[in-house]
N, C-alpha and C positions, 0 to 999 in steps of 0.2 A: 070210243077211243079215236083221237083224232091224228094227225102225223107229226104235230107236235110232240108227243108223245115221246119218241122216238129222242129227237132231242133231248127233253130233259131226261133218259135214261143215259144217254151219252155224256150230257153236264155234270149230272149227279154221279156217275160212273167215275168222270176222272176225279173227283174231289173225294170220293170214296178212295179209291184207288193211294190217292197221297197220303189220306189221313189213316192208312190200317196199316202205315208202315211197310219197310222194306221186305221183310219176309214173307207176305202175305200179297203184294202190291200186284203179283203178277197171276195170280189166282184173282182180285176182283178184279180187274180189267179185262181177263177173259169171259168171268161170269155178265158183267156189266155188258161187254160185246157181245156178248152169245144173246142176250135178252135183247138187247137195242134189235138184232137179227129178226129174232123171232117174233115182237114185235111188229118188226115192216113188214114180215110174213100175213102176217095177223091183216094188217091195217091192207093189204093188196089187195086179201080176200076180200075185205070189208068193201073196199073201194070197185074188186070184179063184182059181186054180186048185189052192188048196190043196197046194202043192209042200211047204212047209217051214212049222212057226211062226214069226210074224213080231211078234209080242207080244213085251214085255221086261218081265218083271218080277225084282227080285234085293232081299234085306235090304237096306236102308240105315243106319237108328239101329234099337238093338233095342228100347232103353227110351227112351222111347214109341215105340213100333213103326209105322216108316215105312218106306214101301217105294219105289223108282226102280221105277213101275212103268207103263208105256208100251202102253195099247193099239191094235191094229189090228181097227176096223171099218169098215163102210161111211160111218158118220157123221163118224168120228175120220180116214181116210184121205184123204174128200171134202175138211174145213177142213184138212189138211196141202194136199193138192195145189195150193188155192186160196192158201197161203201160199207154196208151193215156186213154183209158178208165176208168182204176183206179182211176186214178190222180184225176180229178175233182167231183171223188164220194168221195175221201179220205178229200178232202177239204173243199166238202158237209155238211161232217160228224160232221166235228168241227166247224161250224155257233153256234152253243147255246154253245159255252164256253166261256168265259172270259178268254182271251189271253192278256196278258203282252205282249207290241213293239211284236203287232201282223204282223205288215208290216215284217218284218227279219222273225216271224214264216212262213208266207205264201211264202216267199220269197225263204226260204230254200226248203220247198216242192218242189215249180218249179224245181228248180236250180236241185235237187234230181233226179226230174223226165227226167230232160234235160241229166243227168249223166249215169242215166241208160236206157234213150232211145238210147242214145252214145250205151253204151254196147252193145243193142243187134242188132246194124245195123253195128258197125266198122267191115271191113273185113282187116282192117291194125294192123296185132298184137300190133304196139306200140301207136296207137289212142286208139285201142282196151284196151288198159291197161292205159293209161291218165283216159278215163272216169271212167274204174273199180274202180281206186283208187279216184276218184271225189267222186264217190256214196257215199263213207266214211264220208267226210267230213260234208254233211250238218244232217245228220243222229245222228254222233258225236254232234250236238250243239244240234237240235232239245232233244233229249234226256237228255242231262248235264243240259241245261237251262231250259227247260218247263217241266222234268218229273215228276213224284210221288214221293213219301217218300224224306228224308232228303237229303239236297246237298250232303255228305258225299257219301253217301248211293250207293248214282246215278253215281258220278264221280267215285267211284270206279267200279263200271258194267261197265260204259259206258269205260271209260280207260281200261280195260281189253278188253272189246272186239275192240277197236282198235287197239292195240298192237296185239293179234293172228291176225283179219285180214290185216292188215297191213306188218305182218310177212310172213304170208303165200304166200301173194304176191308178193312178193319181189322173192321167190323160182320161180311163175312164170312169171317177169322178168326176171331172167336168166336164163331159158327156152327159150322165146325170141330172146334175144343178141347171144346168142348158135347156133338158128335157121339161125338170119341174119347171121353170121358169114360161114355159111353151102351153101343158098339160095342167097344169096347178098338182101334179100327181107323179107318185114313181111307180102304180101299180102297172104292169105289163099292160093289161085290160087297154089302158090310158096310155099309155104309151104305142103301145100298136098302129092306135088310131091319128096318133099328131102328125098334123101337115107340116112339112118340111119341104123347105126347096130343094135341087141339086146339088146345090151347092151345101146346104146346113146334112143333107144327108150322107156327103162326101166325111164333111169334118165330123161327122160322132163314127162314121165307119172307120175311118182310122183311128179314131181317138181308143174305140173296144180294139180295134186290130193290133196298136201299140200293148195294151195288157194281155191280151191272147195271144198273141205271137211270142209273144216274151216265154211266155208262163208252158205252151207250149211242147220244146221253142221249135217255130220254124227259122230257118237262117234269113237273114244273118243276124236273130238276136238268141242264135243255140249256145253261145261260145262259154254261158256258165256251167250246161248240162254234166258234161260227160268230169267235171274236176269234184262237181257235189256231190255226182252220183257213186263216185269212189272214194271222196272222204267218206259220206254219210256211213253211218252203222248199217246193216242190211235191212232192220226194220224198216229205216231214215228211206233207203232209196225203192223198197218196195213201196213205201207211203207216196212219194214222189212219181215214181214210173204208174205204180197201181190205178193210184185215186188221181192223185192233185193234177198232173194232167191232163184227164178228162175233166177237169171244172170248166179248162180252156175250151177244149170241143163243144160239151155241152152249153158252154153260153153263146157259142155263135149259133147256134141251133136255136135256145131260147129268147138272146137277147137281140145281137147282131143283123141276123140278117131280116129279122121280122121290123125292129126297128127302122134299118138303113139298107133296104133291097138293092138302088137301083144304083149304087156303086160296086154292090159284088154282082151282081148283071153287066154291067158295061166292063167293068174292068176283069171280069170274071178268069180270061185267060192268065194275067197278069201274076193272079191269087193263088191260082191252081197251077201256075207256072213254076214260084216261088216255095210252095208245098214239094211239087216232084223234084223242085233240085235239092232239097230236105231229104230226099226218098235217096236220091242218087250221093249226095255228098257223104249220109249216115252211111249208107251201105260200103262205099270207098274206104271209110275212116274204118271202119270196123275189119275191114282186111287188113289192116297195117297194125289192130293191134297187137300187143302181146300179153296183156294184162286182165284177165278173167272179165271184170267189172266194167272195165271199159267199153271191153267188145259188148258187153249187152247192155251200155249204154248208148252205144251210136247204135247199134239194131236196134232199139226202143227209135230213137231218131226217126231212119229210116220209115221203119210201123208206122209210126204218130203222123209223120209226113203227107200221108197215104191218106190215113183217115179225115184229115184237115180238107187236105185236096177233095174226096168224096162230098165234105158239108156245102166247100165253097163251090160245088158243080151245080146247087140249087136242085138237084133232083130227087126224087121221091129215092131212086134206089140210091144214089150217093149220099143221103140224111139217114135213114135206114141203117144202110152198108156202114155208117160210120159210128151209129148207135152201136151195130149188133160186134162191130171190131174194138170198138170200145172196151167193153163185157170180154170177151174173149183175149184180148191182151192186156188188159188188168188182171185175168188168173195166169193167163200163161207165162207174164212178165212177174209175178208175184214167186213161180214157182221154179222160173228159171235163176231167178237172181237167190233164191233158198237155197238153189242148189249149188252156187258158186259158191256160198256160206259156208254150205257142209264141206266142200273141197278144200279153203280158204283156213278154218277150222281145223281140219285133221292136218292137214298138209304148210300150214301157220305158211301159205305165203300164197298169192295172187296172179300170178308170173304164169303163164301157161307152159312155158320152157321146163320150168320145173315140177309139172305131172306128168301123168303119162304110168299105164296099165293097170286102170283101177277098174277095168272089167273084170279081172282074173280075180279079185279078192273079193270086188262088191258085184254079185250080178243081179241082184233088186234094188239098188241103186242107179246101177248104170240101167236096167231096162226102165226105169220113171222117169230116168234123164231124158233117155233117148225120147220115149214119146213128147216129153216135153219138146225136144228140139225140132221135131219135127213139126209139132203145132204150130211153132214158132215161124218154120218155113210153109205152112198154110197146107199141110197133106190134106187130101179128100178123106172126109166123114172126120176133120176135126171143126172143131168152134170156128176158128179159126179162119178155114177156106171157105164159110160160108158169108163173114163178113169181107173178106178180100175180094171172092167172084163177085160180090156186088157192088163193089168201090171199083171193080177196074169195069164194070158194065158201067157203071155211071162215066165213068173216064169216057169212055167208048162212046156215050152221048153225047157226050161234049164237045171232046178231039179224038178222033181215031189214035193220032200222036200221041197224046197223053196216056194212054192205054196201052200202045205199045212200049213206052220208055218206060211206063212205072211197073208195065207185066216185064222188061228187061231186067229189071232192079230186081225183082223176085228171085232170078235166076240167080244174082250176087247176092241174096240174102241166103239161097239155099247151100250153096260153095263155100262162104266163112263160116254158118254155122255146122255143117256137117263137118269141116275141117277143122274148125275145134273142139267138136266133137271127137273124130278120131287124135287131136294132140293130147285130148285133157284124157280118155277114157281109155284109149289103146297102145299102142306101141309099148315100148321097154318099162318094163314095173319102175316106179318110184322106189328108192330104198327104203322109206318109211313104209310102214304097216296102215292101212287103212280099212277101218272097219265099214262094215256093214250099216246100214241105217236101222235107228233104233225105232219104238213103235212109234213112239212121241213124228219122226221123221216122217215115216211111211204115212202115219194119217193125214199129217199136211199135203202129202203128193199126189194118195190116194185120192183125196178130196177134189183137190184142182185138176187132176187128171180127168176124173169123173165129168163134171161140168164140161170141160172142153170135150170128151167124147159125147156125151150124152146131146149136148146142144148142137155140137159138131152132126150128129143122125138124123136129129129132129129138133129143129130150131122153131119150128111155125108157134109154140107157144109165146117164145118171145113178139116173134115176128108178127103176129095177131096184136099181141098187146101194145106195140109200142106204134104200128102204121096210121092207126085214127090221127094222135095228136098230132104226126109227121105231117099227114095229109090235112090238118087243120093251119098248122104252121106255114105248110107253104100256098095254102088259100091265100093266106096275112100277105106273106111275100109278094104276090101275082099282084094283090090289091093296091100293095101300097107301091 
């Protein structure tokens, strides 16, 4: 079995999924995800104990020569699992809604999840960029057709942020074509190795920094985040904060800076400057919200800001640190945005003004919240503070400065989220009745709790697996 694999369970998954009809739609896409899962399970082992090659590479066009070429390492197996695992907790999550031509909802999820598990294994720049631009498209519909507030409302968020991503990507396509035209070649391998001037390595680092910034977002290209992230359905924006985000970090790790080193070397300050005022501007905005979804749209900001800054610090603990916060704010942001859901849901309204004392009715509710939110603000022995303490030691290598404003921000990230913490969960009861979380609820919370504790005590399994390639990666970078 090779990592391909994987894929066509996820391709074949979402066309299953359409064709067994609405009743049925949301049961194979959890089985099709639960397998696509267990398969990457499968194919890790194969890959730790070196049983069999689990790499796919085969011709695909000859002229110009591009290759289906799929790798497995610890970097590229790490963002599959974090997608394969996602997926079918994201799917989980939406069982108690009432879904309209739910076969095409659950459908797009797949297809979504097939797009960006593409992403993070193509090691052929122009696969590598078929799938990037895929991820768009079901993300686009899921959001325009199933979101919140008025059509209008929605089509305009959702149309703006396809346009910026869509634009930006296109800057790195011709990055790309630039490379084959250099290399005769899009595979990484080839690409790594192409001489470039200062100047040619200047223009493809901004050309990937225009689609990673964007896709991200770091400011100032955030300004579509936080409108999508509240139209979208809750699947839409856990897809979006969870996965799709990390395509953005994960390529400047695989593609960016091994490519185009010695513009994020020189300008290094500049990059990790524009990241920490990400950290500071999110954290800001999320104080002034008042709207559930918002505020853990700008704290995603803030988070993602952070881990950007660690990639562009070039150091072993900032690639790392940014890997291992990745993983960890992919469940914890999965399980905090669930839980606006469930509030949002019983309480049919977003507004944080209008909750308030759902400790007294739900208290295994509010106790899965609560650790969630603390994960969130990076407590010691969660997932969490292990990828933060090592994004602000990376800081600390860099700039002392940068370490102390982005350890500052920390403190504003732990003050709005504890504070709407106690607006949503304590004070005066709601009038409405609000139940308890059902099993269906608890096993999604229980699940993602887990991972964040568990990895939160003892992270070194990851941390083993994924330091090789990091350490290979920034060989490339010193080199080129």
């Amino acid at each position: 079995m090779d990592i391909s694999f994987v894929l066509i369970i996820l391709l074949f998954g979402a066309a299953a999924t359409y064709f067994v009809g609405d009743k049925w739609a949301s049961k194979a896409a959890l089985i099709f995800s639960t397998a696509a899962f267990a398969a990457t399970i499968y194919i890790t082992y194969l890959f730790i104990e070196g049983i069999e090659p689990v790499s796919f590479i085969k011709v695909w066009v000859e002229d110009p020569k591009i290759m289906l070429a799929f790798e497995a390492d610890g970097l590229s197996l790490t963002m599959l699992l974090l997608t394969t695992a996602l997926t079918p907790i994201i799917i989980l999550s939406s069982f108690r809604n009432t879904i309209k031509n739910s076969r095409a909802f659950y459908a797009l999820i797949m297809f979504m999840a097939f797009a960006m598990a593409g992403t993070f294994i193509s090691v052929d720049g122009f696969v590598y960029y078929i799938f990037w631009e895929l991820s768009l498209l079901p993300i686009y519909f899921i959001a325009l057709i199933w979101g919140n507030g008025d059509y209008e409302s929605r089509k305009k968020a959702v149309i703006k942020f396809f346009i910026y991503t869509f634009a930006g990507s296109l800057f790195m396509l011709a990055a790309f074509i630039f490379l084959y035209q250099r290399t005769g070649s899009f595979l990484t391998i080839n690409l790594y190795k192409a001489f470039l001037t200062s100047n040619e390595q200047f223009f493809i680092f901004l050309a990937f920094f225009l689609a990673y910034a964007i896709k991200i977002p770091i400011i100032p290209f955030h300004t579509w985040q936080a409108n999508v992230y509240q139209k979208s359905p809750t699947a839409g924006t856990m897809l979006l904060s969870g996965i799709m985000l990390k395509m953005a970090i994960y390529s400047i790790i695989r593609w960016q800076l091994p490519i185009a080193p010695k513009p994020a070397a020189e300008l290094m300050y500049v990059f990790v400057g524009l990241c920490i005022a990400g950290v500071i501007y999110g954290s800001i905005l999320a104080l002034k919200q008042t709207d559930l979804k918002k505020l853990l749209a700008y704290s995603s900001l803030a988070h993602v800001g952070l881990i950007a800054a660690g990639a562009y610090s070039i150091t072993l603990d900032g690639l790392r640190g940014a890997v291992l916060q990745m993983i960890a704010h992919g469940f914890g942001v999965v399980g905090l945005f669930y839980a606006a859901e469930i509030i949002s849901r019983r309480y049919n309204t977003g507004e944080i003004s209008e909750m308030g004392g759902i400790r007294s009715q739900t208290p295994k509710f509010t106790s899965m919240f609560l650790i969630l939110v603390l994960a969130s603000v990076a407590l010691p022995a969660t997932f969490n503070f292990v990828g933060e303490f090592e994004l602000l030691y990376s800081m600390a290598q860099t700039n002392i400065w940068f370490a102390v404003i982005a350890g500052t921000t920390i403190i504003l990230g732990a003050f709005y989220m504890l504070r709407m913490f106690q607006q949503v969960m304590l004070g005066e009861q709601n009038t409405k009745p609000f139940a308890d979380v059902t099993f269906g609820e608890g096993f999604v919370f229980v699940t993602i709790i887990t991972v964040l504790i568990v990895f939160g005590l003892y992270p070194k399994p990851i941390v083993d697996f994924i330091t090789p390639d990091l350490q290979a990666i920034l060989v490339i970078i010193n080199r080129n």
